[in-house]
C-alpha positions in Angstrom: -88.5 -13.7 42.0 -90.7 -11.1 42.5 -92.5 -9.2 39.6 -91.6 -6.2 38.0 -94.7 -3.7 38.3 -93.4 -1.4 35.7 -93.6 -4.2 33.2 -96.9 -5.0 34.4 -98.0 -1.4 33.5 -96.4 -2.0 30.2 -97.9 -4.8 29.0 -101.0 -4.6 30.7 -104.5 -3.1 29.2 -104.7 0.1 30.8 -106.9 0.2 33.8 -109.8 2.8 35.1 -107.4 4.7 37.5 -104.8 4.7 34.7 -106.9 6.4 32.6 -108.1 8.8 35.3 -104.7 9.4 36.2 -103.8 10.4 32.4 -107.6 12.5 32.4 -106.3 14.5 35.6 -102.9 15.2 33.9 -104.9 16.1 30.5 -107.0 18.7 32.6 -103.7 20.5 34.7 -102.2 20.9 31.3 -105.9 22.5 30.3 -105.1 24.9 32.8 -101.5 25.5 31.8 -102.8 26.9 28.9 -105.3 29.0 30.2 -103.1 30.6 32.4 -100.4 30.8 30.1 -102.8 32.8 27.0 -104.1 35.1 29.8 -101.9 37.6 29.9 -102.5 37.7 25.8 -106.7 38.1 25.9 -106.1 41.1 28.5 -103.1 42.0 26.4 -105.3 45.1 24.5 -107.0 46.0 27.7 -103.8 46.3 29.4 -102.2 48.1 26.5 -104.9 50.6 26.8 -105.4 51.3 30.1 -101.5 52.1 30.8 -100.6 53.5 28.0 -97.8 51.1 27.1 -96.0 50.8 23.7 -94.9 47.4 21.9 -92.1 46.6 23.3 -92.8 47.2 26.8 -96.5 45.3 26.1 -93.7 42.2 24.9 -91.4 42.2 28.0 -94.7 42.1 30.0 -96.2 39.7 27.7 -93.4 37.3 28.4 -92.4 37.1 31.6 -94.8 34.2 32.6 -92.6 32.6 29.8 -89.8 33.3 31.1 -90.8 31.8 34.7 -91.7 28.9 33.1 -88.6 28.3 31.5 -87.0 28.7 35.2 -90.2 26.5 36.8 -89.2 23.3 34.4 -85.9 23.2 35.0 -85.8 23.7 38.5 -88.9 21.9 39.5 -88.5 19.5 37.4 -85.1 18.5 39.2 -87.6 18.8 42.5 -90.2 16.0 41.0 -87.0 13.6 40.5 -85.7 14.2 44.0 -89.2 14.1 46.6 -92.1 13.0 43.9 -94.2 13.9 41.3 -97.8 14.3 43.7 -96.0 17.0 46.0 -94.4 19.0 43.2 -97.6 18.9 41.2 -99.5 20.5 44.7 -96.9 22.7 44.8 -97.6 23.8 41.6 -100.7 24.1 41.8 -100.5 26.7 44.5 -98.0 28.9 43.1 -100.2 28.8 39.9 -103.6 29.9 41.5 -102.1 32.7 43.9 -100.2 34.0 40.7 -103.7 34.1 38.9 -105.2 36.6 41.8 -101.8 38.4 42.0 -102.2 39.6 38.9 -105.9 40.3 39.1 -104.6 43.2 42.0 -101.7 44.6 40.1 -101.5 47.8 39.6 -98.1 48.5 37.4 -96.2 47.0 34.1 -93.7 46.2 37.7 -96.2 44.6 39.8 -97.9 42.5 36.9 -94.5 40.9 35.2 -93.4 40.1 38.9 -97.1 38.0 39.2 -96.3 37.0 35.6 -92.9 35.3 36.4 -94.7 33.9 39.6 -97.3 32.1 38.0 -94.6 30.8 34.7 -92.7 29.0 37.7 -95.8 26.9 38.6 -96.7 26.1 34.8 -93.3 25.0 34.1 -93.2 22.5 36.7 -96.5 21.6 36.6 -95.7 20.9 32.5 -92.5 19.0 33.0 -94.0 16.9 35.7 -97.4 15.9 34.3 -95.2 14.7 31.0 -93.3 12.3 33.5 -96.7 11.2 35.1 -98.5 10.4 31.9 -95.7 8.4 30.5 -95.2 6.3 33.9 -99.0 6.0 34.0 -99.6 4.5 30.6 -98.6 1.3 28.7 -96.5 0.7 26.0 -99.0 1.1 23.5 -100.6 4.2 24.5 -97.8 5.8 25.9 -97.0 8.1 23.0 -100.5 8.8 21.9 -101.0 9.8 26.0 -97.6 11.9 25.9 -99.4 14.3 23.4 -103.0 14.1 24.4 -101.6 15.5 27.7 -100.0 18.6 26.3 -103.0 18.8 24.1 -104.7 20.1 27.4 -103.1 22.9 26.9 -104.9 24.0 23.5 -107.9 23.0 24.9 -107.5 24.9 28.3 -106.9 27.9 25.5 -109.8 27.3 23.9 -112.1 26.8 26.5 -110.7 29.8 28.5 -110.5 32.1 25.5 -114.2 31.3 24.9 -114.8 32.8 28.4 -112.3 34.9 28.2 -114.1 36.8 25.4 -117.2 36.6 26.9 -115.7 38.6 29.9 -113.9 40.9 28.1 -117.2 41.8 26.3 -119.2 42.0 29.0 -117.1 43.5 31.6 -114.5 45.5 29.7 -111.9 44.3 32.2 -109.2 42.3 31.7 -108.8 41.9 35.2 -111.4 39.7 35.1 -109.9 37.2 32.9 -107.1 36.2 35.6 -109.4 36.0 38.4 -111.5 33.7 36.7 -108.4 31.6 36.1 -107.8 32.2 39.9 -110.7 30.8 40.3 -110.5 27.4 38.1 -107.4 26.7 39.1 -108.1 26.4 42.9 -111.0 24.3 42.4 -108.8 21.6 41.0 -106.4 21.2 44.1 -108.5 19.3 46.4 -109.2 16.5 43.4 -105.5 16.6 42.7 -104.7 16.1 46.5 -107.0 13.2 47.1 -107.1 11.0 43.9 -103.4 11.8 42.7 -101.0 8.7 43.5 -97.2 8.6 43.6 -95.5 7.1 40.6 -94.5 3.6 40.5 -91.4 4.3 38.7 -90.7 7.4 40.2 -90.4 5.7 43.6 -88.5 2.5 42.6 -85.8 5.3 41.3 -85.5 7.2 44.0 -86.0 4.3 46.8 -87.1 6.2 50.1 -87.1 4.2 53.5 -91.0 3.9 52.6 -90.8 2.9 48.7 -92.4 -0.7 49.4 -95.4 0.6 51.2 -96.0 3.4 49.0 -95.9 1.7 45.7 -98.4 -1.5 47.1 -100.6 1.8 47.9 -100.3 2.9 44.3 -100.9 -0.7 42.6 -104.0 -1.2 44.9 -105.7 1.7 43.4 -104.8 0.5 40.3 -106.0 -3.0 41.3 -102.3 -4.4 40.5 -100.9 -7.5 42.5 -98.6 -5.7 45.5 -95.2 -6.9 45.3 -93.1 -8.5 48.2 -89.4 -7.1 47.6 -88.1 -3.7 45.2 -87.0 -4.7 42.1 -83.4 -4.8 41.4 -81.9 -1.4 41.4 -80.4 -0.3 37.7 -77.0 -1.9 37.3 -76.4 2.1 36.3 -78.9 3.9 37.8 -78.7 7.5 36.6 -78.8 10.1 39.5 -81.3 12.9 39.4 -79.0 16.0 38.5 -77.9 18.1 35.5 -74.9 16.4 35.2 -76.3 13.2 34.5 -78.8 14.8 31.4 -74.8 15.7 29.8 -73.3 11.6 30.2 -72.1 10.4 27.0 -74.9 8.7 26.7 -78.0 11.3 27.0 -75.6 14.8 25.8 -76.9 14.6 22.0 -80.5 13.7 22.5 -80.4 16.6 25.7 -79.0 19.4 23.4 -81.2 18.3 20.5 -84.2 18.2 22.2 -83.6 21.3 23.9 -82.7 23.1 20.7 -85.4 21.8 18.7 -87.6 23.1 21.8 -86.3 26.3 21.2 -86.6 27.3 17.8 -90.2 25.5 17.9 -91.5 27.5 21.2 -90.4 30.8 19.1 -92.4 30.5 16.2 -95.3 29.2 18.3 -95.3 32.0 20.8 -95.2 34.5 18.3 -98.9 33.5 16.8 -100.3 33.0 20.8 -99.3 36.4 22.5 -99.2 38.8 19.1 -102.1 37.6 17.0 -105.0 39.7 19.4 -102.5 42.6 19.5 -101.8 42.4 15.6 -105.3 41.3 15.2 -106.6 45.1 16.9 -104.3 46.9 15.3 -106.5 45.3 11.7 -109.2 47.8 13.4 -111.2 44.8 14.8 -112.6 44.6 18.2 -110.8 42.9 21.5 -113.2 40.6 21.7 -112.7 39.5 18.2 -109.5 39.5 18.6 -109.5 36.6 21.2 -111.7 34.8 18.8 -108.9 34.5 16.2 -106.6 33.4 19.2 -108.7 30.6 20.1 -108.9 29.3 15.8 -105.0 29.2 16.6 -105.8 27.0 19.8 -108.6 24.9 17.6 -106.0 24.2 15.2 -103.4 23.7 17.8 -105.6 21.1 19.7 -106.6 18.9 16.0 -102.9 19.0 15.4 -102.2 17.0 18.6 -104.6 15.0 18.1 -104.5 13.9 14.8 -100.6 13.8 15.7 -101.1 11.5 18.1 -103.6 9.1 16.2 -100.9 9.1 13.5 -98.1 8.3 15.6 -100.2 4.9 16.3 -99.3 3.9 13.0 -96.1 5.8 11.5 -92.7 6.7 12.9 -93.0 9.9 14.5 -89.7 12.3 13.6 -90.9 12.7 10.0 -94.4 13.5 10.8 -93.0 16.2 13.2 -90.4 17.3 10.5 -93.0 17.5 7.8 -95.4 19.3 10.7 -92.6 22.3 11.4 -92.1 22.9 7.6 -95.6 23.3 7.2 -95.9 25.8 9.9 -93.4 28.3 8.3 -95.4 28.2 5.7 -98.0 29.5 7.0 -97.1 31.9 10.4 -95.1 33.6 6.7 -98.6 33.8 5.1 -100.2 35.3 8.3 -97.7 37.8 7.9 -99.5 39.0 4.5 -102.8 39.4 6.0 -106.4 38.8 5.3 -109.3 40.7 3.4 -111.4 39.4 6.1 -111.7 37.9 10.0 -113.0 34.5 8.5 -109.9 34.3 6.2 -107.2 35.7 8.8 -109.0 33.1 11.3 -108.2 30.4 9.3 -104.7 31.2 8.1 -104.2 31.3 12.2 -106.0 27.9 12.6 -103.5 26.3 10.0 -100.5 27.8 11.9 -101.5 27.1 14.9 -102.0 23.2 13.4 -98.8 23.2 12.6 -96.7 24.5 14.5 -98.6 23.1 17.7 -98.3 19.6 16.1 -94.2 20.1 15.8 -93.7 21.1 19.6 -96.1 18.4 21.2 -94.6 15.7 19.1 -91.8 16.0 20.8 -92.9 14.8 24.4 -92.9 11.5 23.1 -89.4 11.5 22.4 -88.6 13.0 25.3 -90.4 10.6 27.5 -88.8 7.8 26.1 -85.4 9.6 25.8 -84.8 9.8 29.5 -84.6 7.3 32.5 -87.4 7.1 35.1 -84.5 8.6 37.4 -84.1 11.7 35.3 -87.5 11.6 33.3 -88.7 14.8 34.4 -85.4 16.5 34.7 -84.2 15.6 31.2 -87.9 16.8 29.7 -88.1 20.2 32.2 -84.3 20.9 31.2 -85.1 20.7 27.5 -88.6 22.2 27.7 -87.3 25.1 30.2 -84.2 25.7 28.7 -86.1 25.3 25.3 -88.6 28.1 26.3 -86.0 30.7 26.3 -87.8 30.8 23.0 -91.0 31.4 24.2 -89.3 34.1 26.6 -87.5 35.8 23.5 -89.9 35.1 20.7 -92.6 38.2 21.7 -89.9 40.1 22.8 -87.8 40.0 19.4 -91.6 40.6 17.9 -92.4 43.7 19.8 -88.7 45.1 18.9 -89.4 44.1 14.9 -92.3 45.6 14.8 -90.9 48.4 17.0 -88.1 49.2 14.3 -90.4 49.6 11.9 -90.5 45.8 10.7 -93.6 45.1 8.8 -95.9 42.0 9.2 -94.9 40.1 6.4 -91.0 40.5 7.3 -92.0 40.0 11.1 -93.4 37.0 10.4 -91.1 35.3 8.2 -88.1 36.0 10.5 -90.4 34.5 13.6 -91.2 31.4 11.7 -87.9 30.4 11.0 -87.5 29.3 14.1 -89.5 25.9 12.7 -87.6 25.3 10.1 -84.5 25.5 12.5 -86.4 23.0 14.6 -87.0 20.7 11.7 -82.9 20.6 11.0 -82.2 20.0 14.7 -84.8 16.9 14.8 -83.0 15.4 11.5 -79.9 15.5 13.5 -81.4 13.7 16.5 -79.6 10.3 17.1 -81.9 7.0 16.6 -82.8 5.1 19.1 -85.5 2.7 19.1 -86.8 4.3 22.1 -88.4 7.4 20.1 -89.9 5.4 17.1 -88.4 7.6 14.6 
């Protein structure tokens, strides 16, 4: 009987490639959020330079949001149907001609069309990478890898906003800020092409004439025993479509997840693209401004982290829960302002905490939630449908504060959406499968 390599990864101590693997995933999600936060460091410049009011500045602010929604979903499906290596190349490319797009645009037209270019590569790129990181990892670590990967993300803002700042305050062009993302972001195709393998799991699902050959390939580099003969198919082997994420079986955990996702990616969208608007507004400085942004992506990052380490330990849905009642707390305290940077910086930190803490806890449960077949279709569905919230939260900002809404009532109504989040996970069925 020939062995099972998925239970060898399992069971197994993870190996030197595994871990690479997870690294690489780690640092695509990095730039995910770089590219993602931007559009908000040049959001002032922008502003300024064209003239543009609040609401149009949200529209433009989320369009990449909106393309990312779209990206999940759709490429997502595309990861489950040729692989995850080619869609993550894909990606890749749409991401870093998107960043140099938008470095040449000229118009609030030309730069949302860019914007919604470059979202479709980050959503893909996220939903895929999830998939990876979970097939990649053993059963031990595969939680505390599931959010360490979209921890990336606060540390690609970080990083970036660092430079980001640096640019803005020595160039005084925010044009600058996407081509240095541009930039980045190309660099890390040619690793990506030659040390990224296919995953095992992902190819015993989808069984191409070439499955055998390819998945000996991937257990050589991760010195793993090659196998003789493809394990067993699934007696009920979930295809890779929509339909299949709405089965009897997956429907509630699908809508949960994707509603939880929702109302989450609201409240945390509203601190990342409005807090170096609001922030200028205060009478501070641009560059300033992105400093407070990047005490949001600080706190996001130790939220993940410490999330993570916890979940090591402790079932993770009440962590989570307790995580997203926190955060209303505080994006409603942001919302009464600060006597000073220091003070406004940290209130942003705490949010950022978390509310960051809420949505990566929930690629966990999303990873475990869904079949190898569907794995990244299930998580891009509920993380692209879910970022409708990220698409309408800085929207529904700019036309609050357009209407005349003040901070403190802006802010409360935006971090509601984490206390809806909280109610939706409290609904979520139990299953062993998401430790909760």
């Amino acid at each position: 009987m020939s062995i099972d390599p998925r239970a060898v990864i399992a069971e197994r101590p993870m190996g030197r490639a595994q871990i690479f693997v997870v690294a690489l995933c780690i640092a695509l999600n990095a730039l995910d959020g770089f590219d993602v936060l931007s559009i908000s460091f040049a959001a002032p410049g922008i502003a300024e330079e064209w003239e543009i009011d609040r609401a149009t500045l949200g529209i433009v602010l989320s369009m990449e949001l909106i393309g990312m929604a779209l990206g999940s979903v759709l490429l997502g499906n595309v990861a489950d149907r040729i692989g995850r290596r080619p869609t993550i190349l894909g990606c890749l490319l749409i991401m870093a001609s998107g960043m140099f797009l938008a470095a040449m645009a000229d118009s609030v037209t030309t730069l949302s069309a860019t914007r919604l270019y470059t979202g479709l590569g980050i959503g893909g790129m996220i939903a895929t990478t999830a998939a990876v990181v979970a097939e990649f990892s053993n059963e031990k670590r595969r939680d505390l890898n599931a959010m360490l990967n979209i921890a990336g993300y606060s540390a690609g803002a970080i990083l970036g906003g660092v430079v980001a700042s640096v640019l803005l305050a020595q160039t005084g062009d925010w044009r600058t800020v996407f081509l240095f993302g541009g930039v980045v972001t190309a660099l890390l195709f040619p690793l990506t092409y030659f040390v990224m393998p296919e995953s095992i799991e992902s190819l015993i699902a989808r069984r191409p004439k070439n499955a055998l050959a390819l998945i000996n390939r991937t257990l050589q580099r991760l010195k793993l025993t090659p196998i003789a003969d493809l394990p067993a198919p699934a007696t009920q082997t979930e295809k890779p479509s929509f339909t299949a994420l709405f089965s009897m079986k997956l429907a509630p955990t699908t809508l949960l997840l994707t509603l939880a996702y929702f109302a989450a990616i609201l409240s945390f969208y509203y601190i990342q693209k409005w807090t170096p608007k609001i922030v200028v507004d205060m009478g501070y400085e641009a560059s300033a401004a992105g400093g407070v942004l990047v005490c949001a992506s600080i706190g996001g990052l130790l939220g993940a982290v410490l999330l993570g380490l916890a979940v090591q330990r402790f079932p993770l849905r009440p962590i989570i829960i307790a995580s997203l009642l926190a955060a209303f707390g505080a994006i409603t305290a942001f919302g009464l302002g600060a006597d000073d940077l220091t003070q406004l910086s940290l209130i942003v930190g705490v949010a950022g905490f978390c509310i960051n803490g809420g949505v990566v806890g929930m690629y966990p449960i999303m990873a475990r939630a869904f079949p190898a077949a569907v794995r990244a279709s299930g998580t891009g569905f509920a993380i692209g449908i879910g970022r409708g919230g990220s698409a309408v939260g800085p929207v529904l900002a700019g036309y609050l504060f357009a209407g005349g809404g003040g901070l403190l009532l802006v802010s409360g109504i935006m971090g509601a959406g984490a206390l809806l989040a909280a109610f939706a996970l409290t609904l979520l069925p139990r299953s062993p499968k998401t430790r909760a």
